[in-house]
Residue, then its C-alpha position, 0 to 999 in steps of 0.5 A: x396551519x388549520x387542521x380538520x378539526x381546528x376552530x378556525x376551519x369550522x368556523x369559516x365552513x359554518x360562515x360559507x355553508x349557506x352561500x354552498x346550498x343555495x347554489x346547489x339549489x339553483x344548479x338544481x333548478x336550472x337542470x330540472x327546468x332545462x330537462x323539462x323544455x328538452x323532453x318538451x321538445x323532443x316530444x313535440x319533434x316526434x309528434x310533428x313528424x306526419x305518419x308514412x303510410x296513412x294511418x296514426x302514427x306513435x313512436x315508442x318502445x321500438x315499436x311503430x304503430x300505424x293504420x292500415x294501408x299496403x306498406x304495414x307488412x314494412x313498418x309494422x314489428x319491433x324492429x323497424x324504425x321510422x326514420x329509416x323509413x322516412x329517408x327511404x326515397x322508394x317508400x316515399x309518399x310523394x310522387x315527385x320523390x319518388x320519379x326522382x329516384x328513379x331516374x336519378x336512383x344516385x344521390x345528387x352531389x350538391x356542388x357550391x354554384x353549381x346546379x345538377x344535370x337531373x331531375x330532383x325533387x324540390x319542395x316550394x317554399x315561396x312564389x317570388x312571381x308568375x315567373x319564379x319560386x324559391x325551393x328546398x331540395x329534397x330527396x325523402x319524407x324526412x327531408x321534406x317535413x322539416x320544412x313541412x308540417x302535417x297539417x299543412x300538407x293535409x290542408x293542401x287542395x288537390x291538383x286538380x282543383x288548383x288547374x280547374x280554378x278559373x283564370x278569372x277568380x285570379x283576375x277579380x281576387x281582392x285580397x293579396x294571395x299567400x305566396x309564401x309557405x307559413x308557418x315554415x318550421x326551418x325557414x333559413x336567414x339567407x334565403x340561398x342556404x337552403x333553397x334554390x331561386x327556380x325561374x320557370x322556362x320558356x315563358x315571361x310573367x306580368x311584373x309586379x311591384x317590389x318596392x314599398x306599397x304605393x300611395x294610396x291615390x295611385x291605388x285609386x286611379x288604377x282602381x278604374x281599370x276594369x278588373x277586381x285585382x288592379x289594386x294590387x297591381x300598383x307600380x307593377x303589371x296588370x295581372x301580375x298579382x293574378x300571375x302569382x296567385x295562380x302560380x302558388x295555388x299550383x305549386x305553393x308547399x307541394x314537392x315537385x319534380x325539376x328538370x334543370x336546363x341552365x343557370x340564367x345570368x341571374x344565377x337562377x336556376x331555368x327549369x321544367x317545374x312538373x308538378x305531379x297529378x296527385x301532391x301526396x297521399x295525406x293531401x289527395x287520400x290513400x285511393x288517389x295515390x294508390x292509383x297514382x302510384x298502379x298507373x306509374x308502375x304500368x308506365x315504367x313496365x310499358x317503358x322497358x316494354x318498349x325499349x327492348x322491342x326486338x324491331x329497334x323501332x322504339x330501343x333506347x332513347x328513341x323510344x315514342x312513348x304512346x298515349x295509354x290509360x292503365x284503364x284503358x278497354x284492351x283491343x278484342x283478341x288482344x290481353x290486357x295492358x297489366x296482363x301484359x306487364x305482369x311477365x316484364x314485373x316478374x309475375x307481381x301484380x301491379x293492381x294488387x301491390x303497385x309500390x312493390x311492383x314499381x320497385x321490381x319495375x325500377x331497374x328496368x327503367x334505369x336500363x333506358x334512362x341511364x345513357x349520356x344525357x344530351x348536352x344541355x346547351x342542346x336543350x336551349x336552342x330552341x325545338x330542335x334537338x339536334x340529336x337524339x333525345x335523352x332517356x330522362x326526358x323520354x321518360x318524361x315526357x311519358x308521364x306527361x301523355x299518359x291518360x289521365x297525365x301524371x306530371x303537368x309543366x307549370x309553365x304549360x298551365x300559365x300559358x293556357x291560363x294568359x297569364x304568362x307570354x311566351x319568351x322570346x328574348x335572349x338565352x330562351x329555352x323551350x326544352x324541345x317543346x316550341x310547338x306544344x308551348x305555342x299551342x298553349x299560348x294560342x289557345x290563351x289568346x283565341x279565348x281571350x284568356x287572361x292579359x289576352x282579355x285586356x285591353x290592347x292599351x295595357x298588354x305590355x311585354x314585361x321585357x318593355x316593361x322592364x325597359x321603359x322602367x329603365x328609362x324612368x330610372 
């Protein structure tokens, strides 16, 4: 046997020495580069994450440093913690998100097939058509930028842009629209992993072509229809590329509010889409969505207002919201609407802290919204309810009359837009809303407004659409 000190021993470790610190360097050479590109991405991770109040915000020795806005006295000091904050739905910077929570104040348990009774929040990530989108459930900031950077939400338009765009800038565009979110930091593979497959209710869009490009010679024949986006329209309906370009400029990397009604024979998921007047506070600008968020809270302040009338007129869920701007001149003799609310929001002051204000306001609101929900069934039988309301869409349909409107149904902007048609066919809801949505569509044709513009020749109901590709087939 060899001994320590035996030739033999040193001489077969004189012979491995070499091989030995090579690969103890090698071993060093791959711990150092695999530490370089995991603080790398750490570093870039902490950076992607957009500030929560507004101003520039920096991570590091326990310390959270931002610019000035109202939630400061809230993030700033050792001991807070940004992702804390992030996942806070009431200090959220998205309106969607916050009215979620607070008609929704429990987490919503995700049952595999199954969809939720009410309302969430959801972050769209591809418009499939005028019709239908694919979304990512979200319940907090944190949720939301790990699909969304930033810059995109910064680089987003206003609401009000995207509603004011001519209907005939969609019908005359020359360009495919961007209909999906890009870059999409977490895109998932399959798609049903993380998003939910939303089909907008009451309405049908145009169809459009899904298959391989058509020729080039369809394309040219169609071009002698007489409107600028025909071309893209080959294989599929006229505006059925304008249909979906509307939709995503009004929808497209914005949280919206949903507000489920069913699941189709699809599986999708028929919904209210409610996008909020203002995206958010790095989209629309600190003032904007300070307003936003004053006028909210006056809302739920005149909503509990109402609910506890002692006349019994306006209790619960039969509450008749009134039409109300937070600014609006009060009557002589009469104080003045905030006045008023400051008694219901135990003395805080609106117009001064309005996210503090809407918090104190919020249990109130759960008070109201808080009954039995009406069996959804019920809310796909047409415009009759058949009983009484629930406290959830009471609340709203609030937000929806206020002055200037806090919440738009998107199917509402595509029908006044022509580039949708009221649906008719089997298993239609309308949420209650029959009349306001006929209303709509009327308006669309009496303007000629849309497929209202074209010639009686094109116009055909994507369902005789559908059927007539059928038959070809």
């Amino acid at each position: 046997m060899a001994t320590a000190g035996s030739p033999i021993l040193r001489q077969y470790v004189g012979r491995r020495m070499p091989v030995i610190v090579w690969r103890l360097l090698l071993l060093l050479c791959i711990l150092s580069v695999a530490g370089y590109y995991l603080s790398s991405f750490f570093r870039s991770s902490s950076q992607k994450i957009p500030q929560a109040s507004g101003g520039a915000r920096s991570v590091g020795s326990g310390a959270v440093h931002t610019g000035k806005s109202h939630e400061d006295k809230w993030i700033s000091g050792g001991s807070s913690n940004l992702q804390d904050i992030l996942k806070d739905p009431s200090r959220s910077k998205f309106p969607a998100i916050i009215i979620s929570s607070l008609l929704s104040p429990k987490p919503v348990v995700w049952v595999l097939g199954e969809h939720p009774r009410v309302p969430f929040a959801c972050l769209v990530v591809i418009v499939v058509d005028g019709d239908t989108l694919r979304c990512v459930p979200v319940e907090s900031d944190f949720d939301v930028y790990v699909h969304l950077e930033s810059q995109q939400e910064q680089a987003l338009e206003p609401l009000s842009n995207a509603l004011g765009t001519s209907t005939s800038k969609y019908v005359e565009q020359e360009k495919p629209p961007q209909l999906v979110l890009s870059p999409w930091p977490s895109r998932c593979s399959p798609l049903p992993v993380c998003t939910l497959r939303i089909r907008l209710y009451a309405i049908d869009a145009p169809e459009t072509w899904k298959g391989k490009p058509k020729p080039a010679a369809a394309a040219g024949e169609k071009r002698a229809v007489a409107y600028g986006s025909a071309h893209l329209d080959v294989g599929g309906q006229p505006l059925g590329v304008a249909a979906s370009a509307a939709l995503a400029a009004m929808v497209l990397g914005r949280v919206v509010l949903l507000q489920p009604l069913r699941n189709d024979r699809y599986g999708r998921l028929l919904a209210r889409v409610l996008v909020p007047s203002v995206t958010s506070e790095q989209t629309d600008g600190p003032q904007a969505f300070g307003d936003y968020i004053q006028q909210l809270s006056l809302l739920v302040a005149t909503h509990n207002e109402a609910g506890n009338a002692p006349s019994g007129k306006h209790r619960g869920n039969s509450f008749k919201s009134e039409r109300l701007s937070y600014n609006a001149l009060p009557a002589e003799g009469h104080p003045k609407k905030w006045e008023r609310h400051e008694v219901g929001l135990d003395g805080l002051k609106a117009q001064q802290d309005p996210l503090m204000a809407l918090s104190a306001a919020s249990e109130a609101l759960q008070q109201i919204v808080g009954s039995p929900e009406v069996p959804l069934p019920a809310l796909w039988k047409g415009s009759s309810l058949g009983g009484k309301e629930s406290g959830q869409r009471v609340s709203l349909k609030t937000l929806e009359e206020a002055q200037p409107p806090l919440l738009h149904d998107a199917s509402d902007a595509m029908l006044r837009r022509g580039l949708s048609s009221l649906y008719t066919g089997r298993g239609a809801a309308y949420a209650g809303r029959l009349q306001q949505l006929q209303l709509q569509q009327q308006a669309a044709i009496s303007s000629s407004e849309g497929i209202w513009g074209l010639p009686p020749s094109l116009r055909q109901s994507p369902a005789e659409y559908k059927r007539a590709n059928r038959r070809r087939n």
